[in-house]
Steps between C-alpha positions, in 0.01 A plus 500: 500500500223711601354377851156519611343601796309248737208523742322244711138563609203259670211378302266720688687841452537445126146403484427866679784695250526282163498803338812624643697188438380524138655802485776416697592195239441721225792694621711231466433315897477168546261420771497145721195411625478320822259322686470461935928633394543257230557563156244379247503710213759760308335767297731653231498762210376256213784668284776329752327175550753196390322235417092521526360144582176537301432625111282795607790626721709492209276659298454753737882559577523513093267783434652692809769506288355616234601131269165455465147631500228324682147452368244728573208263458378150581596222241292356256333173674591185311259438179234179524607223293266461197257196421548418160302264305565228256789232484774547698773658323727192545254295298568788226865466532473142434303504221713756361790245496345233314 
């Protein structure tokens, strides 16, 4: 079992070095986040992460991967329903019984 390496650090200073705790997970770290010495947050290699609470996490942990590939571009918006005019097609139904 391969174990990982832990660091704690304040709100502030990762504010002032995010970059370096990037890295830092990157490389495998797991950092704990505290705030006024209590912790709040864990940030983790997504590749590691057990079980990622929302769908974009997963997503995200599944193209780090390399499972999947994400999209590059916005989605499609949803098409406007049509008008149509005329009977309704339940009247056509009907009739089509008789």
């Amino acid at each position: 079992m391969k174990t990982r390496s832990t660091n704690t650090v304040g709100v502030k200073e990762l504010k002032d070095r995010l970059t370096h705790y990037l890295r830092r997970t990157k490389q495998g770290e797991e950092v704990i986040v505290t705030e006024r010495g209590k912790p709040t947050a864990l940030l983790q290699p997504i590749k590691t992460a057990d079980e990622a609470a929302s769908i974009e996490a997963r997503l995200s942990r599944l193209a780090a991967l390399g499972t999947i590939t994400l999209p590059t571009r916005r989605t499609r918006q949803k098409p406007k329903p049509m008008k149509v005019s005329g009977p309704p097609v339940s009247k056509a139904i009907l009739d089509d019984r008789q």
